[in-house]
C-alpha positions in Angstrom: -11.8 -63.5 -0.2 -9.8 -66.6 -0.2 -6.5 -67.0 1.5 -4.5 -67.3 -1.6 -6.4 -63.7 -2.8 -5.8 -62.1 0.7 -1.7 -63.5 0.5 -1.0 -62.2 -2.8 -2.7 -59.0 -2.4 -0.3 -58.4 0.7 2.1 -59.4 -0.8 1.6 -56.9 -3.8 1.1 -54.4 -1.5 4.3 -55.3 0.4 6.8 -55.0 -2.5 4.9 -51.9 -4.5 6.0 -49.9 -0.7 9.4 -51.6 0.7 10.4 -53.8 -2.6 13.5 -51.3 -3.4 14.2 -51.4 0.6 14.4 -54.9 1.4 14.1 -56.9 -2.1 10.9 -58.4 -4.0 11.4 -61.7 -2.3 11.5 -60.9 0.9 8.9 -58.1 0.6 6.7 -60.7 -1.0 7.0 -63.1 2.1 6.2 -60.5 4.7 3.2 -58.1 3.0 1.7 -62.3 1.8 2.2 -62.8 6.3 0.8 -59.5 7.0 -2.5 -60.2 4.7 -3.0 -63.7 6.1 -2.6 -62.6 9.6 -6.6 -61.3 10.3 -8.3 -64.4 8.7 -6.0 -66.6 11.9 -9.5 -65.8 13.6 -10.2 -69.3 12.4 -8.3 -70.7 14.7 -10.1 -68.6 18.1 -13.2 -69.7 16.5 -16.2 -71.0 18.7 -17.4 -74.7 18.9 -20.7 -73.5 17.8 -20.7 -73.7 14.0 -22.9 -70.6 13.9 -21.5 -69.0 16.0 -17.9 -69.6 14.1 -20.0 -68.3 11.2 -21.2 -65.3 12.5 -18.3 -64.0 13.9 -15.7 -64.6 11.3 -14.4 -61.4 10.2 -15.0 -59.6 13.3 -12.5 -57.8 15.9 -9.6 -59.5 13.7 -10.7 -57.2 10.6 -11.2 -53.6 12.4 -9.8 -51.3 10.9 -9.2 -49.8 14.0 -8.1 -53.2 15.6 -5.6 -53.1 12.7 -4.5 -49.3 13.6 -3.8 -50.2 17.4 -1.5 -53.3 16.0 0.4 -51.3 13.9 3.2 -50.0 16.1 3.6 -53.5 17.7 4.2 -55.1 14.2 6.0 -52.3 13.0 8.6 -52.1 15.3 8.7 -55.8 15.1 9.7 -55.4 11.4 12.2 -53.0 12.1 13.9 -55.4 14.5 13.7 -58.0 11.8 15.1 -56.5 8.8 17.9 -54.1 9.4 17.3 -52.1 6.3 13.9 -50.7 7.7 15.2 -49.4 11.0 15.6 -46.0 9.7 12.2 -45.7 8.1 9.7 -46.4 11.0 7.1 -44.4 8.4 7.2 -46.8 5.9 7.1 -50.1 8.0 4.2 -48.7 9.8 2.4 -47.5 6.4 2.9 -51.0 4.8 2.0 -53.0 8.1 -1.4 -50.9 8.4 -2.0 -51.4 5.0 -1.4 -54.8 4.2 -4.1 -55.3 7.2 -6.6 -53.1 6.6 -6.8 -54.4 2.5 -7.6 -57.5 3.8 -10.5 -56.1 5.3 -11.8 -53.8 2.8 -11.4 -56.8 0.3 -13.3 -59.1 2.6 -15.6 -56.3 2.7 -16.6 -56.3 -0.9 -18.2 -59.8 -0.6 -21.5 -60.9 0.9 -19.9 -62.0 3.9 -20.4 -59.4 6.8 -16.8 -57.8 7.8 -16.9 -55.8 11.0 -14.9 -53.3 9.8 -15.2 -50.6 12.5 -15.6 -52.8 15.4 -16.1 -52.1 18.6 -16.7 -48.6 17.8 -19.8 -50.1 15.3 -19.5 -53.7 15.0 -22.6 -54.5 12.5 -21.0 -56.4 9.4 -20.3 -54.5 6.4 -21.0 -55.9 3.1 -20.8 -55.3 -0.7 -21.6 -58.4 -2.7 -19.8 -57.7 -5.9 -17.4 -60.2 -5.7 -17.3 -64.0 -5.5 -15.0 -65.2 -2.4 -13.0 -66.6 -5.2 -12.2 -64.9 -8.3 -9.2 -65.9 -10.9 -10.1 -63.0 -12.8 -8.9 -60.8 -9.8 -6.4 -63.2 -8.5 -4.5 -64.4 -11.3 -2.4 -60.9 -11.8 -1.7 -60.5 -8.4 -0.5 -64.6 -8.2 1.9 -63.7 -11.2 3.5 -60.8 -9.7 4.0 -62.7 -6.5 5.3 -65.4 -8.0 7.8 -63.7 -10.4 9.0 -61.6 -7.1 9.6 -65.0 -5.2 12.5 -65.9 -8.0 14.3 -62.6 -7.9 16.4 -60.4 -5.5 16.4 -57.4 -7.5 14.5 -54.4 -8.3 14.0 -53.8 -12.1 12.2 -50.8 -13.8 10.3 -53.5 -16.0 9.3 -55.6 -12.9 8.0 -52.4 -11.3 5.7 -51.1 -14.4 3.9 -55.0 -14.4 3.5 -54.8 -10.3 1.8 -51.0 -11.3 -0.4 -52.5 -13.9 -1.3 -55.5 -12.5 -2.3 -53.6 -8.9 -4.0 -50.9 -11.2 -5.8 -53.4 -13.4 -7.0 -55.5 -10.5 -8.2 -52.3 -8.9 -10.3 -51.8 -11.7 -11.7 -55.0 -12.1 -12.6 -54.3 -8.4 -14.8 -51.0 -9.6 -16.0 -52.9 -12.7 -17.4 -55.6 -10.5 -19.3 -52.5 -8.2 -20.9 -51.0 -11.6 -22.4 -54.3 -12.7 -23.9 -55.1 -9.4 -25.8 -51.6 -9.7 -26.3 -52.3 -13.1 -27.8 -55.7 -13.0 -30.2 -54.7 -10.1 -31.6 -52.0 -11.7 -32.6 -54.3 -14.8 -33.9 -56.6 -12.3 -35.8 -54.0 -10.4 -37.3 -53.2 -14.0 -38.1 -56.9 -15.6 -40.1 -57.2 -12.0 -41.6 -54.0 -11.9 -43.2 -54.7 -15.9 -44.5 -57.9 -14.3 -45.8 -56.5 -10.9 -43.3 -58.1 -8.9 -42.1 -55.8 -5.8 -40.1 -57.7 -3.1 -38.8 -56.1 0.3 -35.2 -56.8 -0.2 -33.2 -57.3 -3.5 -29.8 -58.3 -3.9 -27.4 -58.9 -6.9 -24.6 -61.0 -6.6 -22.2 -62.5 -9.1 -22.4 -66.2 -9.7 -19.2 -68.6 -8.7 -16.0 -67.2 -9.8 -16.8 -64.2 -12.2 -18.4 -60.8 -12.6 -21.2 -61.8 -15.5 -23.5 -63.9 -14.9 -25.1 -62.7 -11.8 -27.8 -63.9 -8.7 -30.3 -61.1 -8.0 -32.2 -62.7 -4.8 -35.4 -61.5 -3.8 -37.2 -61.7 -0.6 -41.1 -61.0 -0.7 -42.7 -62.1 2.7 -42.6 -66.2 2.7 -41.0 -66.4 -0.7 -37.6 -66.0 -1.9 -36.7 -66.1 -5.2 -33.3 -66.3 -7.6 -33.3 -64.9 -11.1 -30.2 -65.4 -13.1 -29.0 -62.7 -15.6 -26.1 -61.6 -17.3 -24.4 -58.2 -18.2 -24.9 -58.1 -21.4 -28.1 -59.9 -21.8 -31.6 -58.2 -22.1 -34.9 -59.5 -20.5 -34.8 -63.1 -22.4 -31.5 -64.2 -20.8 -32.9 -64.1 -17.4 -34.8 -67.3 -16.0 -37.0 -67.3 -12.2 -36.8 -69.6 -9.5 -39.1 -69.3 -6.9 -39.2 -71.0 -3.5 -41.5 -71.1 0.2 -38.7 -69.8 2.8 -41.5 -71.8 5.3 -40.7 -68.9 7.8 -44.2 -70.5 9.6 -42.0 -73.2 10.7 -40.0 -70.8 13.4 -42.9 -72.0 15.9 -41.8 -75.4 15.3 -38.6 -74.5 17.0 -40.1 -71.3 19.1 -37.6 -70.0 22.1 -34.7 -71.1 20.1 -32.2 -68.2 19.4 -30.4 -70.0 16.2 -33.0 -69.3 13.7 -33.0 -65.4 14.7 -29.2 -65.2 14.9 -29.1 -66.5 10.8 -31.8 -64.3 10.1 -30.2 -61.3 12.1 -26.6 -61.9 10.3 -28.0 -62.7 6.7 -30.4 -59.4 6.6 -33.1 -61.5 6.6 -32.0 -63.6 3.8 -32.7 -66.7 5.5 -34.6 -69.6 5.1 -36.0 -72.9 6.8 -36.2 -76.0 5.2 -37.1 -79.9 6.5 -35.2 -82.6 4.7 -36.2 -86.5 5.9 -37.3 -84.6 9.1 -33.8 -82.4 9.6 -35.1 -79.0 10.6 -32.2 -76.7 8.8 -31.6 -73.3 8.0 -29.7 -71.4 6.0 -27.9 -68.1 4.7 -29.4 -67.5 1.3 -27.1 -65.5 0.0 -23.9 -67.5 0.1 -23.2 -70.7 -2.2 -26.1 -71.7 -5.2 -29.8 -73.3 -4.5 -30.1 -75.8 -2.7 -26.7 -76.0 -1.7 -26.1 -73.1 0.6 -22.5 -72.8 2.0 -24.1 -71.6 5.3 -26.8 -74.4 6.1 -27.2 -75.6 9.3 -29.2 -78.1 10.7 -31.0 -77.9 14.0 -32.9 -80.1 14.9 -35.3 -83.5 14.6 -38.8 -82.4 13.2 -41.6 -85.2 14.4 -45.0 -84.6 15.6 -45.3 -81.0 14.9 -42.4 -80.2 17.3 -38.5 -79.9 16.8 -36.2 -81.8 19.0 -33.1 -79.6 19.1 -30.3 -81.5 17.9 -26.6 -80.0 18.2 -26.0 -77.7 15.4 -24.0 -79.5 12.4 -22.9 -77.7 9.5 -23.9 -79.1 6.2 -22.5 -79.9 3.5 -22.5 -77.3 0.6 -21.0 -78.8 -2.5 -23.7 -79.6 -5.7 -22.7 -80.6 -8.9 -19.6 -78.8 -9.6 -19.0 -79.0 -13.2 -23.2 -79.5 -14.0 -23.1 -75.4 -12.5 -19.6 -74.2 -14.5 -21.0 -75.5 -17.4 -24.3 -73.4 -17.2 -22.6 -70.4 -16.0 -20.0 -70.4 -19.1 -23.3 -71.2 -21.4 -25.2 -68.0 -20.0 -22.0 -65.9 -20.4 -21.3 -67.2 -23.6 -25.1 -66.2 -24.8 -26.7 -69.1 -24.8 -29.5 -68.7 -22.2 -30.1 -71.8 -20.0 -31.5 -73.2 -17.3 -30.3 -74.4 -13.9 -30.3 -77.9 -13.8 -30.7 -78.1 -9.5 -33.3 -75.7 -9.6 -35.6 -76.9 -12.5 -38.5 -77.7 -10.1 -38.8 -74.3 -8.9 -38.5 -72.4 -12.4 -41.2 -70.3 -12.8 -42.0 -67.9 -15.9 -42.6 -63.8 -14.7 -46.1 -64.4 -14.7 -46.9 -66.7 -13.0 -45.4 -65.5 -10.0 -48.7 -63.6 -8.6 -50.8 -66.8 -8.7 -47.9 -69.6 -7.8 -48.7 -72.2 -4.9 -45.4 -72.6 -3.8 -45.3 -76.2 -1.7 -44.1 -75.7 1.6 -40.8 -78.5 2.1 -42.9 -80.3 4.9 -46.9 -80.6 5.4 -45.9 -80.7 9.5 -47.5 -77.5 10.4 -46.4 -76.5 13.9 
């Protein structure tokens, strides 16, 4: 999630288990340090911008990582605040847990989260959650916020910290049964229309649980299709697209394209723009503007010059994509504006000539 999510959460966590100890405020300010502290990764990260992508969210959120630092934070606390030296339980309990929820939140995106590294360092994901949610933040911003301003423990302060924890919890489990439920009404609407691809994932749309991504991968195709919740088969539109996968020859001996493919599950795809050879991590920012895209290299003559990989840019239209997502969740089915050239209806999938995004075969 993002930082602010991760710092209020700790926070939260920090004055629901030492608030009466040490005061909201200051309870506030060290559980929001505590769940910042595995995301300073960013700052050991590699020069290689995949690299730096891939391994974000690695040794820094092990739980077990997080279980070793413990006692050195712990007693570190104790030393700073007098009021916890007598309760080296509690400052350990609150330092491991302010950690390791940073880590199980992380984990409940798409974005891989290494939570049992070294012991088992494959990424752990979810994908019920957008990085940024204000429907999960907002509570937890308000109860951080209203702590910062006061010194003292109330009854009434502690019954709104309770809700608001148990409330974002549950928006947490809510966001888990709509995933589950929107791919098995995927799995159906492309089963009725003889659509069975290898992998199938359903993830939520920028910054709420109900309009939802289900992403398909069937050999060279991928495909989105955009639901809602609460809609039935007519609120859901298909966009279908070549992932060019032919195009790794182009580019054959270079480990790049396999480490994307590796880290995204093999949802990855290559694409040629003015000659750029990129690739990207299909499940992470809308069509065509992944948030993971990278480019590679120089495509001419059938061959790919490696270039030094550059991160691009993965902004679109902003407001054109809050405006559609609102309309769908609102009822009123629409199309993606970005993605209009690759809409497709059901069935037409089977007989679809998808162009490939350069005639360069390699």
């Amino acid at each position: 999630m993002d930082s602010l999510t991760q710092a209020t959460l700790g926070a939260c966590v920090g004055i629901t288990l030492m608030g009466r100890k040490i005061g909201p405020r200051r309870a506030a300010l060290t559980g929001a340090v505590l769940g910042t502290l595995p995301d300073l990764d960013v700052f050991l990260a590699p020069d290689d911008p995949i690299d730096a992508f891939i391994k974000h969210r690695g040794w820094s959120h092990s739980l077990l990582v997080h279980a070793a630092l413990t006692p050195l934070i712990g007693e570190g606390l104790r030393h700073i605040f007098a009021l916890l030296k007598d309760n080296r339980i509690l400052t350990y309990v609150v330092t491991y847990l302010c950690l390791s929820t940073h880590a199980l939140l992380d984990a409940i995106t798409v974005y891989g989260t290494q939570l049992f590294w070294p012991v088992w360092p494959e990424p752990l994901s979810v994908g019920s959650i957008f990085i940024i949610d204000p429907l999960y933040t907002l509570p937890l911003l308000v109860l951080t916020l209203w702590a910062s301003l006061t010194t003292t423990w109330t009854t009434h302060y502690q019954k709104t910290l309770y809700t608001a924890l148990i409330a974002s919890t549950f928006y947490l489990g809510w966001s888990m049964a709509a995933q589950k439920w929107v791919t098995n009404q995927a799995q159906i609407l492309l089963a009725d229309h003889g659509i069975k691809p290898e992998k199938l994932l359903a993830i939520p749309t920028p910054f709420n649980t109900f309009h939802w991504r289900v992403i398909g991968i069937d050999g060279e195709r991928s495909f989105n299709l955009y639901t809602t919740v609460f809609g039935g088969p007519e609120a859901a539109s298909l966009y279908v697209y070549n992932r060019n996968l032919s195009m790794e020859s182009c580019i054959n001996g270079d480990s790049r394209v396999s480490r994307i493919a590796k880290f995204s599950d093999g949802f990855y795809r290559i694409m040629v723009n003015d000659g750029e050879f990129t690739v990207a991590d299909i499940r992470m920012g809308l069509t065509p503007y992944y948030a993971f895209r990278f480019a590679l290299g120089r495509l001419e003559d059938g061959a790919v010059t490696p270039t030094q990989t550059r991160r691009l840019d993965g902004l679109g239209d902003v407001h054109t994509d809050l405006e559609w997502i609102f309309k769908n969740i609102r009822g009123i089915p629409t199309g993606r504006l970005a993605e209009a050239s690759a809409r497709l209806d059901f069935d037409q999938y089977a007989n679809a000539t998808l162009i490939p995004s350069s005639s360069v075969r390699c």
